[in-house]
N, C-alpha and C positions, 0 to 999 in steps of 0.2 A: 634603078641604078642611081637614087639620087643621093645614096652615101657614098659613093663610087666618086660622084664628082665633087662634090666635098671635100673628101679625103685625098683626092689630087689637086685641087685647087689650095686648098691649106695645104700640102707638101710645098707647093711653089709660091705660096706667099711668105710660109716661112723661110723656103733658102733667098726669096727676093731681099725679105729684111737682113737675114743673115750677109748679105753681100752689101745694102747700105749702112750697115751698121759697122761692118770693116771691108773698108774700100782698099784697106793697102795689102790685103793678105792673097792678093792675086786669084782671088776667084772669079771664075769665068761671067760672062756678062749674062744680062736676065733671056735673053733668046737662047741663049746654052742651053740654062739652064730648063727650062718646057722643057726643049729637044728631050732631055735627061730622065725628065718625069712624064707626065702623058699631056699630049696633045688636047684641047678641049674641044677640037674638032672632029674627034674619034667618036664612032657612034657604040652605043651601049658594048656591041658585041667586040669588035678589037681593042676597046678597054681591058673589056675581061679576057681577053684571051692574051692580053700586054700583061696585065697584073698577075695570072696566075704564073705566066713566064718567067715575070722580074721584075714581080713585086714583092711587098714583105709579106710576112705571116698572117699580119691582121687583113692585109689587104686580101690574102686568096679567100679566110674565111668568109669575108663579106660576098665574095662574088660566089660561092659555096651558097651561103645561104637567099643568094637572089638570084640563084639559078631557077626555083618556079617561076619567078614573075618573068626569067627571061623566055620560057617557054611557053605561059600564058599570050605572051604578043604573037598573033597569028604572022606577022610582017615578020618577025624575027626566028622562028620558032626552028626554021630547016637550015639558017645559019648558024643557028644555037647547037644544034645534034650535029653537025657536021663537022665547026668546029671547036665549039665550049666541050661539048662533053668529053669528047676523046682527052682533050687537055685535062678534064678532072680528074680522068680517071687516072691518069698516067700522074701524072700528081699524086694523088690516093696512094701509090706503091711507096714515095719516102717522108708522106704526111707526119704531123705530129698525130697525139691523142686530139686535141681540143679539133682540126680538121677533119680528122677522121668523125668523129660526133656530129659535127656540123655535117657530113656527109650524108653519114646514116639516116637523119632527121631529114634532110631534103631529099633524098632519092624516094623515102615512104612520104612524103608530101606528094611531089609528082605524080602516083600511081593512085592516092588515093584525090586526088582532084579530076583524075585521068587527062592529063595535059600532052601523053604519049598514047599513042595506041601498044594495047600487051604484046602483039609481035615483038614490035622495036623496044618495048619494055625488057621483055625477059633477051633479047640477045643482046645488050648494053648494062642497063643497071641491073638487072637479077644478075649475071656474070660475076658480078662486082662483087656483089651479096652476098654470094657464096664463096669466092675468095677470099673476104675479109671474113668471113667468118673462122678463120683457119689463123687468125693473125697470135703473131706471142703474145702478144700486152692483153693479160686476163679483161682489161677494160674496155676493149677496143672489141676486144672480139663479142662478151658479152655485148656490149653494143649493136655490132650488126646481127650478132642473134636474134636479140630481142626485134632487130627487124625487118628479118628474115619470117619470124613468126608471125607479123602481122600482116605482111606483104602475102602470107600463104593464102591469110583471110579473105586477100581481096583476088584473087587468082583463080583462072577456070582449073579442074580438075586435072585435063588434058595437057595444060603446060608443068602442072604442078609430077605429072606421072613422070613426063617425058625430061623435064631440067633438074627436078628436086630428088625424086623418089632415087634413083639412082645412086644421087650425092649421099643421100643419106645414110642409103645400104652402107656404103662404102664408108662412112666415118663409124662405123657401128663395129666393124672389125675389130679382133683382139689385138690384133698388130698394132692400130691405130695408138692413138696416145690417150690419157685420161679424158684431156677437154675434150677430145674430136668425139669420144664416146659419149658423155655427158652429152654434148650437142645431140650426136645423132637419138638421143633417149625424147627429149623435149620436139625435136623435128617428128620422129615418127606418131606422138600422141600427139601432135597437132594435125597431120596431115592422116590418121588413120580415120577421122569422121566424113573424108570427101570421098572414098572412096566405097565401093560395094563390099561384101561379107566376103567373096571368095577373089576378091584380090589382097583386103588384108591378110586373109587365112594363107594363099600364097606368097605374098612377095613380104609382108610383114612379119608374120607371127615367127616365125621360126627366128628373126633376129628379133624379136624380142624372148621369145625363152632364153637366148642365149645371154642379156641384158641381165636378164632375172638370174641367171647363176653364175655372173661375170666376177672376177676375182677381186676388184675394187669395191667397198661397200658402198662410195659414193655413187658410184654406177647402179648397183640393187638399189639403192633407195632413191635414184630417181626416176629411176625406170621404174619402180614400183607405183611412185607417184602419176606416171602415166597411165597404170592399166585400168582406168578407168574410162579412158578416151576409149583405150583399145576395145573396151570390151562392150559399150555403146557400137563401136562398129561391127562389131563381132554380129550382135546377138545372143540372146537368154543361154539357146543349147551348145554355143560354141565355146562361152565363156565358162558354162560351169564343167566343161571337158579342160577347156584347158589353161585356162586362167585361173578359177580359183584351186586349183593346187597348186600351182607356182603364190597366191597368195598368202595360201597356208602356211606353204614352209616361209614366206618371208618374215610374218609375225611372230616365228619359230627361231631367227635369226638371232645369229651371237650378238650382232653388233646393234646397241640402244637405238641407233638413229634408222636401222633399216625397220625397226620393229614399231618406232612412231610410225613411217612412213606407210606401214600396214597397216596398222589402227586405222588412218585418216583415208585409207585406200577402202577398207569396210565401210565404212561410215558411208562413204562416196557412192558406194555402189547399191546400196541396200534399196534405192527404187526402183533398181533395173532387176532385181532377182527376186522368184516368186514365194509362197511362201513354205511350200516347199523345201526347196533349198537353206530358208532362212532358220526356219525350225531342225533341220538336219545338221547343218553345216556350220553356219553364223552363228545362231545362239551358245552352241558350245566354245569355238574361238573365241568368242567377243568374251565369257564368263573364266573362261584361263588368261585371257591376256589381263583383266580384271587382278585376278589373284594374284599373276606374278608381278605388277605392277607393284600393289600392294607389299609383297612380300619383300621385292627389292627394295625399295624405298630410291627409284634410280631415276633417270630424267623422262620417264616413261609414266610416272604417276599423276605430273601434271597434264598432260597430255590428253593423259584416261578423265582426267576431270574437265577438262576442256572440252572434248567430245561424248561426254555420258549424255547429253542433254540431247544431241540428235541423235545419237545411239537408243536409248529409249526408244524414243517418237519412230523411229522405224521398223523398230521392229516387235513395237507396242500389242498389234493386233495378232503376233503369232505367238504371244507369253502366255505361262499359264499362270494362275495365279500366285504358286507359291515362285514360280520364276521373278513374277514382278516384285513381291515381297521381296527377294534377293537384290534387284537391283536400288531397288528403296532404301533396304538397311545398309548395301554397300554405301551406296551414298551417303549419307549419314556419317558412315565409320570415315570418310573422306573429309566431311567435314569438320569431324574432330582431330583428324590426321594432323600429328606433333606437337599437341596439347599436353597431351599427356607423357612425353618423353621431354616437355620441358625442364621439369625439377631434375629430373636423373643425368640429361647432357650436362647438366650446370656443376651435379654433382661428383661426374667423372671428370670434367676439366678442372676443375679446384683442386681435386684430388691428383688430377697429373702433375698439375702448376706445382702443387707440394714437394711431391719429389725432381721437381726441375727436370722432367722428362719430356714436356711439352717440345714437340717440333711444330714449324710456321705450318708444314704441310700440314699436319694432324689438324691444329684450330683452322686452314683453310677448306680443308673436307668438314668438317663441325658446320662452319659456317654457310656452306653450301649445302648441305643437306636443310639446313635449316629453311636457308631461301627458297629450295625447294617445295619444304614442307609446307611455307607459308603462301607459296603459289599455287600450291593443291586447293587449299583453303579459297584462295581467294576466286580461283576458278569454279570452284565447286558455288562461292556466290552468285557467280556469275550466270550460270545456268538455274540456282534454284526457280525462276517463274516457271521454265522450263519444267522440272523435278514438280513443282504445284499441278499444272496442267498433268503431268505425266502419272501421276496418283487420283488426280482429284482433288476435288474443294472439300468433298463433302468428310474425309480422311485425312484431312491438312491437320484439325483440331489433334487428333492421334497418333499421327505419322511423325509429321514432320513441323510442328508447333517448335516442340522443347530445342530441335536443330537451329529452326531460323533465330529465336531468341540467342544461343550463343555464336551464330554470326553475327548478330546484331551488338555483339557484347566482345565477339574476340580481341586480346588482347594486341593483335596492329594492324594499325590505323589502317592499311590497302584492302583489309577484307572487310574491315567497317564501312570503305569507303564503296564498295564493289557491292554490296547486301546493298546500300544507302541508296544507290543510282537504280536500282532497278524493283524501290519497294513500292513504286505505283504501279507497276506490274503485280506484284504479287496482290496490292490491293483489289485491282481489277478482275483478275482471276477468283478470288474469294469473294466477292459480291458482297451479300448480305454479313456473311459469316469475317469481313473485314473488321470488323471490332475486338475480334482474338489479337491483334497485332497492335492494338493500341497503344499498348504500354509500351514496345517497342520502335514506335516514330516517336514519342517522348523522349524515351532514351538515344535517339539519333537526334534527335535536336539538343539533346543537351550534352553532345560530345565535345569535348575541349579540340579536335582537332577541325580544321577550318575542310579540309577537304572531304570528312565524311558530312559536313553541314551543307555543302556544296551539293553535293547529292540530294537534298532530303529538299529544300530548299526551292534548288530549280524543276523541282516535281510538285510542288505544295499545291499548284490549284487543280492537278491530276489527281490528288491524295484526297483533296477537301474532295472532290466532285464526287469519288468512290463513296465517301461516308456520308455524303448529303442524298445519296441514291440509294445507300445500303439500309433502309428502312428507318432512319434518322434523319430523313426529312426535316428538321426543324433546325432554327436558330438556334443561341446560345441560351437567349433570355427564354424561350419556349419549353426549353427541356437541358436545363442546369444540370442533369447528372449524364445527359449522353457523351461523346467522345469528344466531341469538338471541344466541350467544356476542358477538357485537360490538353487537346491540339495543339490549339488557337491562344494560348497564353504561353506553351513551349516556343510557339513558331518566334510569338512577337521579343519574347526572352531571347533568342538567337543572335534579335540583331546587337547586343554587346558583344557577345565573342565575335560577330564577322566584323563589327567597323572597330576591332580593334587589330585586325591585319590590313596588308596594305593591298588587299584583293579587292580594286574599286569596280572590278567586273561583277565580282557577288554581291556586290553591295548594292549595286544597280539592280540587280536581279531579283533583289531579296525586295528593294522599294518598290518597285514591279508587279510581283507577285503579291504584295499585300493588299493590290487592288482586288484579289481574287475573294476577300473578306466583305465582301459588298454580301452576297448570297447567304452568308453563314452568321453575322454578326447584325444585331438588331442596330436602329438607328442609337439611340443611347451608348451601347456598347461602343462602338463606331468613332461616336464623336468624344467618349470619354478616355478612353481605350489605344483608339488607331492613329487618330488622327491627329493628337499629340505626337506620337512619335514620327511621321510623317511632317509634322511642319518643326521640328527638331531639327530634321535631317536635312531640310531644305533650306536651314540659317547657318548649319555649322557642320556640314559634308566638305569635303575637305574637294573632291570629283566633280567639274559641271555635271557628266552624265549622270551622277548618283543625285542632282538635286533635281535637276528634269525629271527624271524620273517618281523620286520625289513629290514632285507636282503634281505627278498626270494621275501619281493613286492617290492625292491628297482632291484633286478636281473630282475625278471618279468618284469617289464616298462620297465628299459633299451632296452629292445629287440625291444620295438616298435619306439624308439628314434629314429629319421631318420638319423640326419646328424653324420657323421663317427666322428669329434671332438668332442661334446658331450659327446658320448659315449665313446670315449678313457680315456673323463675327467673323468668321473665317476669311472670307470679300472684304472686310476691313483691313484685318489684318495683312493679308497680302500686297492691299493699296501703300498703307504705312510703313509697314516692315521693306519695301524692295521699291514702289515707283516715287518715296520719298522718302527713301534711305540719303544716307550725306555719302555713302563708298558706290562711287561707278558701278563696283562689281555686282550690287546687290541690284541696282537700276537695269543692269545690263539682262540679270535674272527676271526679271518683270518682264522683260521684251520676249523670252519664251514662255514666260507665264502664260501670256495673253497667244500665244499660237498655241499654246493647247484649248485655253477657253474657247480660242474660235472654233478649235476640233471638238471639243464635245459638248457646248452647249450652243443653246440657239442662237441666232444673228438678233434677234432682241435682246435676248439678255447681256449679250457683250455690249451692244451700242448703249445699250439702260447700266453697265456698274462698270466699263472697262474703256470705254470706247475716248471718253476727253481727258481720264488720265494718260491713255496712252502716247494720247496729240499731245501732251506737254513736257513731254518730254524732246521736241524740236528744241528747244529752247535751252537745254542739257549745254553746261559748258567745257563736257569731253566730248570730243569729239565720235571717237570710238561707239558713243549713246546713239550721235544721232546718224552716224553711217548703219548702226544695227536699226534703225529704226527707218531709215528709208529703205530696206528690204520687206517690212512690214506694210507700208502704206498701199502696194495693190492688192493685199487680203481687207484690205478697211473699204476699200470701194466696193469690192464685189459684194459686202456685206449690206448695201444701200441700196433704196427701194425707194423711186419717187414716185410721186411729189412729197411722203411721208418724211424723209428725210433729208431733205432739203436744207437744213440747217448745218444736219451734221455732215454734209457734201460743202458745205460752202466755209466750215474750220477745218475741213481735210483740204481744201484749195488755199487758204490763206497759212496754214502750216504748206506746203510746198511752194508756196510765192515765195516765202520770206527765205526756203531754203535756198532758192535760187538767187535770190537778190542780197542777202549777206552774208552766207556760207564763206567763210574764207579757207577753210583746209578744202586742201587739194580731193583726198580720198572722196570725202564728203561730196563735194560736188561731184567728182564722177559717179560716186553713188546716187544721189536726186536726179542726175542726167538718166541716168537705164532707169530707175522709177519710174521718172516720168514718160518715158518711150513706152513701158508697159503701160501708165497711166492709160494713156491715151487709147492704148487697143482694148480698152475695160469699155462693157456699154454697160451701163445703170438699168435695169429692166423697171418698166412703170407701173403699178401698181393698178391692176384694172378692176373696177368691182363688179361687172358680169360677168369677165371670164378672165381664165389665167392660167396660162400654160404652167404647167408644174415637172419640172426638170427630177432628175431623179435626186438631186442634190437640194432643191426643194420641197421634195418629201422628203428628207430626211430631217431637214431643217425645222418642218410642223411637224412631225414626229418628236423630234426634240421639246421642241414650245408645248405642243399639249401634254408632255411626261411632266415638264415643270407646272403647268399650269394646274395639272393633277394634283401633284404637290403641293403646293395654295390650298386647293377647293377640300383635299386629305386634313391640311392642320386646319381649316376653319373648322370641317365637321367635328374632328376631334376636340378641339376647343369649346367649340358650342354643348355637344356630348360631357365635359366634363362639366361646364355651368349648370348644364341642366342636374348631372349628377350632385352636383353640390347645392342648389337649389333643396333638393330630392332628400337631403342627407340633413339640411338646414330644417324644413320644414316638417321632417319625421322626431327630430331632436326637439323642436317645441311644440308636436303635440304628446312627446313625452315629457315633459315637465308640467303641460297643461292637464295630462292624466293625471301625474304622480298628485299634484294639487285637487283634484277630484277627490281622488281615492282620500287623501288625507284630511280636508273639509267636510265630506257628503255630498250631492249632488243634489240639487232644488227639482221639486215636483210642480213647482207653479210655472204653469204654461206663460207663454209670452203675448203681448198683448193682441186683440183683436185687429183686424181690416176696419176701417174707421171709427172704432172708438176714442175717446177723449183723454183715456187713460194717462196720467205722469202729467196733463197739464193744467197753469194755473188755471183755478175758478173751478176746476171739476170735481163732481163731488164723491171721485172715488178716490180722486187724487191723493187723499193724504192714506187712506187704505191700502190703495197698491203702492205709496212709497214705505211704509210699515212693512208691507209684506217684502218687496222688495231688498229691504237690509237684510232679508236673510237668504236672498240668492246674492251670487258671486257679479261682479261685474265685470265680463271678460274683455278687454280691449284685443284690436286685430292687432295694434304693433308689440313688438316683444317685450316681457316683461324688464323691470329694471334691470342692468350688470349684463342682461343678454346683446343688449345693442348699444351701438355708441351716442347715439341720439339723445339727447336733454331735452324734453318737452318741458314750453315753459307757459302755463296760461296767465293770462292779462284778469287783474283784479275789478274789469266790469262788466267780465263774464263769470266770476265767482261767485254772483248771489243767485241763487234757486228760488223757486217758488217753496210752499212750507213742504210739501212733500220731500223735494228733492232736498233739506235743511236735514230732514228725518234722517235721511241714507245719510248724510255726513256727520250726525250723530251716530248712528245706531248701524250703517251699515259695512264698517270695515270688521270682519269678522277675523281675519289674519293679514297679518304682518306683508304674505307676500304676493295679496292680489292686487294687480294694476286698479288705479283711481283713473286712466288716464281715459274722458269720454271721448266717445266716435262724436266729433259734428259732421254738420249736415253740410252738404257743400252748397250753400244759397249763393246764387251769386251776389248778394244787396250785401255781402260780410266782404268783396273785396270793393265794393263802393263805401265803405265806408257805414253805410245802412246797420238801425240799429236790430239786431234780428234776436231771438232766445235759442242759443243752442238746445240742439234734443237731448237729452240723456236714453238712451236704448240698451235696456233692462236686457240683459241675453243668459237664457237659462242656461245652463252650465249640463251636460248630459254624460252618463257614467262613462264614458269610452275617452271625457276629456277633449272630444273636438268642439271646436267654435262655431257657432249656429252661426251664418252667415246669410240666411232667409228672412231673419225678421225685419219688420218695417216696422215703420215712426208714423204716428200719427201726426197729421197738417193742425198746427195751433190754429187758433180762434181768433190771432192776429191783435191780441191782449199780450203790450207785452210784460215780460215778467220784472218782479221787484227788484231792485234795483240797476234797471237795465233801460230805466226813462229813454227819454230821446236826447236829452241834454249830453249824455256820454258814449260813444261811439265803442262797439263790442271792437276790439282788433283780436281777430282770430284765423288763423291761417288754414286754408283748406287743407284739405287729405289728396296726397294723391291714391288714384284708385288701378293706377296701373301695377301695382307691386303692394303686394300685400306686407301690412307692414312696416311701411318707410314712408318718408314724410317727405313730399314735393319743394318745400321752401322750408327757411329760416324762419322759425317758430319768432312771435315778436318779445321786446323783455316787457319783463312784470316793472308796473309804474309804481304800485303799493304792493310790494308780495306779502302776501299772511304767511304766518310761520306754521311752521310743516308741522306734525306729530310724528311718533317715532316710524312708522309705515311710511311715511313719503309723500301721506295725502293732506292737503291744504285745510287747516284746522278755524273753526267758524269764529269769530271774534266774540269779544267781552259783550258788548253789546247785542249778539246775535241772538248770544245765549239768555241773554236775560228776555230777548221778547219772546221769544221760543218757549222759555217758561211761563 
């Protein structure tokens, strides 16, 4: 009752004002005044029984509708029925509508809380119930009908015999007037389920046949619509004595709306009768009502399309084949129903318009028939998963393929839209055999109207999951010619026609759903592809929800993005683009940024790339920044694990000191106040390394960290696999050019030198033999030949002079142009002291297949060193590394004297050389 003392205490404050506000107008003083309006010393119940007296209109409803709670107080409850109710009721006889309502809704409050025992129920309020149901005002009475019938629900059988069943007979009469009949039609099919078979059979049934042949059609078709309670009470063998012929003939009925009323009354009943009956009786009605539907073309055809889809299903198992066949091909004919009568309605109206014979009623029957037609249609899509199941998958291809295509295709927009909503059903029903329909989710995605896209759309990750299970298991990049390949570039094409209405609910939906592209779309695809238009929508969406959303499937991908730059880029780009944006509103989108990061990735990775952007934004000179950001600051704590984070615990406390201590907007501070109230009831768990309780929210967290961490250990392997690949690809490529040069010179049959022979050096006396013989094998060097590598090998002119052998080979042993001169030295360490040492020259035969012997060894000099290589001038010759074949460890040093090269590249012997040599 505490708007009761409200509403009188504001009555008396306003006539109080009214009186100081004119003191000369001779209104009574402020003690009158109470006396006038209510005492505030009156307890709940002579309030209400004051107000319902002589108070106003708003005031009775109030005490109407806190009539439960005055019965809930066990203290009040037998002052309340003794003397509130009677007052209601008595009231109730010259109530308006809005009390009357307010009535009806609290009297079925109180019964079903059971605040009254059902004695005192039904001889008070049931009374009432039943008398207003009787009221003129169609609204009123409707009203306590409707609860009257719910009041039944909650009633023993016993009171319902003894107060209701009576009343009801008695409104059922012909005497009676329309509404009391209608009533009593709805009263007896509600109350014919409490009762046993041979009390409806007597005290029922016989006023309902009379119902069934009553002179009003409103009366036959409601009563029709109840014989289906009836005939649940009945039983199998009473109903088909005497029920379903009073059915028959109703579907037989002149009047359109009693003959729906039987359709929707077969339909109802076909689980209660056996099959028997259904193959006798049903299947025949249901197949004329069919044809005359059709043949009328009257408000009965939509109707038949409405109900063909559990019509089928019911009576699927008593059809014979060629029966199903019929109900198939009807459908069908349904679905093409006033296609084909298009061009000729158009051509009879034109033709009427000519002779100016056209009446408004002629084009409004046109009109309507039309809406009709196109409601056949559209219900007829409406049940097609229905029609799938009801034939089969395996018969779709043959039946009903060429149908669903021109639903998919009819020319308005409500049956595109009606097909659109329920084609992940039909996907689902066709399994494997779902890729017949391909071409048709194309063509709904690429409808110009927003509300058949709306359909296709808020199903898409139902649609993709069908085709990614229907034996096309694969991504896009795996298998380039299956169905997603044409899908998945429709879907993404979509979003131009929806973000160019101003439906930002589908727009949300459609950003949403294209995180469901994670499963189907290769990481490339993804980040080439998706995630463009996803971070498009998230700068320049016109809707917060449509950029949140946005985010969460632009977060979502990210995670499957393989390579580590990529994904850094995108982590960049969100830092730059939104938490050092110069517009509030873009800093404000960073603040939900970072609460989805915390939902889907792990509490390391937000503290490791989000965690001290987001601290800096305290420091925001709108205010607005940093009240959204002290709603943030106790998801940042619970994120912290000491002693490990200690730091970042101790810029989360100096961002809230500062906000405390120079915050000037008011908002603000009261925002950092409840922060920090929650701060405090945060405990930081410590980080143990024998043991650690793991919360279910921390195994989600290391479920999280090791998917990432996967990802890392995924691109290294990759990475490493493609060097090796290229390595692999590198090294096959230069023992083909090392072939091809074989094959094109010859291949030398002189073996390579002995295990410690003296062979190639000075003072030996085979030495100038094997370097003769020598010019005429190849000198393979390990690093690449010229033009193949970027390396300039450059040697130093006091390691240029040879012994006379090796003088030979730089006569006589460049045989072509394109064999490397460049020799292998020895890696001595006395060549990086400085020490004067003889590089080796190692003679490597050349073998037909073109690979580089890499086996042979050098023989150890006699520690004679060679001419002009005295001690007075120091060799500077840079080692080889031997890690990498090929490549040269250091910076080769420069030539002090270079001798000039010949046209091959190889360092040419001087004037002098030549003439000793001769």
């Amino acid at each position: 009752m505490g708007s009761l003392d409200a509403t009188s205490t504001s009555l008396a404050e306003d006539l109080q004002d009214l009186q100081l506000d004119r003191p000369n107008k001779g209104l009574k003083s402020v003690e009158e005044l109470e006396k006038l309006t209510v005492d505030e010393q009156l307890s709940d119940i002579e309030r209400s029984v004051y107000l319902l007296s002589s108070g106003q209109e708003v005031q009775r409803i109030s005490v109407i509708h806190n009539l439960p709670d005055l019965l809930r107080d066990t203290e009040s409850h037998d002052e309340c029925m003794r003397r509130v109710v009677p007052k209601v009721r008595e009231v109730l006889h010259v109530a308006q509508t809005e009390m009357q309502l307010a009535a009806s809704s609290a009297f079925l409050q109180i019964l079903q809380k059971n605040l009254v025992p059902i004695q005192n129920y039904s001889q008070t309020f049931l009374q009432t119930i039943l008398n207003s149901v009787d009221s003129k005002d169609p609204d009123v009475a409707s009203a306590w009908l409707d609860t009257l019938l719910d009041v039944i629900d909650l009633l023993p059988k016993e009171v319902i015999k003894k107060e209701i069943l009576g009343s009801a007979i008695a409104k059922g009469q012909l005497a009676q007037s329309v509404q009391s009949r209608l009533a009593c039609c709805r009263i007896l099919g509600k109350i014919s389920t409490k009762f046993e078979p041979f009390v409806i059979k007597k005290e029922i049934l016989p006023v309902v046949q009379s119902l069934c042949q009553d002179v009003d059609y409103e009366v036959r078709g409601c009563m029709c619509r109840q014989l289906d309670c009836v005939s649940r009470g009945l039983g199998l063998e009473a109903t088909k004595s005497a029920i379903l012929p009073e059915l028959v003939e109703l579907t037989n009925d002149e009047e359109c709306h009693v003959r729906i009323a039987g359709l929707e009354t077969v339909v109802n009943i076909l689980t209660l009768l056996d099959a028997e009956t259904c193959s006798a009786t049903i299947i025949p009605l249901v197949c004329k009502i069919c044809q005359q539907a059709v043949q009328a073309e009257d408000a009965t055809l939509p109707v038949v399309a409405t109900q063909l889809g559990k019509l089928c299903h019911g009576i699927a198992d008593n059809l014979t084949d060629e029966q199903k066949q019929w109900f198939i091909d009807y459908y069908k004919k349904l679905c093409h129903v006033g296609l084909e009568k298009n061009k000729a309605s158009s051509r009879v109206t034109m033709a009427v318009s000519d002779k100016e014979r056209t009446k408004e009623s002629d084009l409004t029957d046109i009109f309507e028939l039309e809406d009709k037609l196109v409601e056949c249609r559209k219900n007829s899509a409406f049940n097609f998963p229905a029609m799938v199941l009801f034939s089969g998958a395996k018969q779709f291809k043959q039946e009903l393929h060429v149908t669903f295509t021109h639903l998919c295709k009819d020319p308005h927009f409500i049956v595109r839209k009606t097909i659109s909503g329920g084609f992940h059903e039909v996907c689902k029903l066709l399994g494997n055999s779902a890729q017949l329909i391909q071409a048709d989710v194309v063509a709904l995605l690429k409808d110009e109207s927003i509300e058949v896209l709306k359909g296709v759309v808020s199903n898409m990750p139902a649609i993709l999951d069908c085709y990614m299970t229907s034996g096309s298991n694969h991504t896009i990049s795996e298998s380039k010619s299956g169905p997603l390949s044409d899908i998945i570039p429709a879907f993404l094409a979509s979003e131009n026609a929806i973000f160019t209405s101003n439906n930002w609910r589908l727009q949300q939906e459609l950003m949403e759903n294209m995180a469901c592209l994670i499963k189907c779309y290769s990481s490339e695809n993804l980040y080439n592809k998706v995630i463009p238009i996803l971070r498009q929508k998230l700068s320049k969406a016109r809707a917060l929800p449509v950029k949140v959303a946005a985010a969460r499937s632009l977060l979502t991908l990210t995670r499957k993005v393989k390579k580590h730059e990529q994904r850094e880029e995108i982590f960049h780009s969100l830092i730059h683009d939104f938490c050092h944006a110069r517009k509030c509103y873009w800093r404000s989108v960073f603040i939900d940024i970072c609460r989805i990061v915390i939902e889907l990735y792990s509490k390391k990775f937000f503290k490791e790339s989000f965690y001290e952007y987001l601290l800096e934004l305290h420091t925001d000179s709108v205010p607005n920044i940093r009240l959204r950001l002290c709603s943030i600051l106790p998801d940042l704590k619970r994120l912290l694990i000491l002693p490990t984070d200690r730091g970042l615990l101790q810029q989360l406390d100096a961002c809230v000191r500062k906000l405390l201590v120079s915050e000037k907007d008011r908002d603000v501070s009261e925002g950092i106040q409840d922060a920090v109230e929650e701060l405090d009831k945060i405990h930081i768990p410590m980080q143990s390394m024998t043991r650690r309780n793991f919360f279910e929210q921390d195994l989600e967290d290391q479920k999280k960290e090791e998917e990432e961490k996967l990802l890392l250990e995924n691109e290294e392997k990759e990475l490493k696999k493609e060097e090796e690949a290229a390595e692999k690809k590198k090294g096959d490529k230069r023992n083909l050019v090392s072939a091809k040069k074989g094959s094109e010179n010859g291949s030398s049959k002189i073996p390579g030198p002995r295990k410690g022979s003296r062979a190639g050096l000075p003072g030996s006396n085979t030495a100038t033999k094997n370097s003769k013989e020598l010019s005429k094998t190849k000198i393979v060097s390990p690093v690449p030949a010229p033009g193949k590598s970027g390396n300039k090998v450059q040697v130093n002119s006091n390691t240029s002079k040879q012994s006379s052998g090796e003088s030979n080979i730089n006569k006589k042993g460049v045989s072509s142009p394109k064999l490397s001169r460049l020799p292998l030295y020895s890696s001595n360490p006395n060549i990086h002291q400085g020490r004067p040492s003889s590089p080796s020259l190692i003679p490597i035969k050349a073998s037909t297949s073109g690979t580089t012997n890499k086996t042979s060894k050098t023989t150890r000099g006699s520690g004679i060193p060679a001419p002009g290589s005295a001690g007075l001038r120091r060799a500077s010759v840079p080692t080889l590394s031997t890690t990498r074949r090929g490549s040269l460890s250091g910076q080769l040093s420069t030539e002090v004297n270079p001798k000039a090269k010949s046209s091959n590249g190889a360092m040419s012997p001087s004037i002098k050389e030549r003439k000793k040599s001769r």
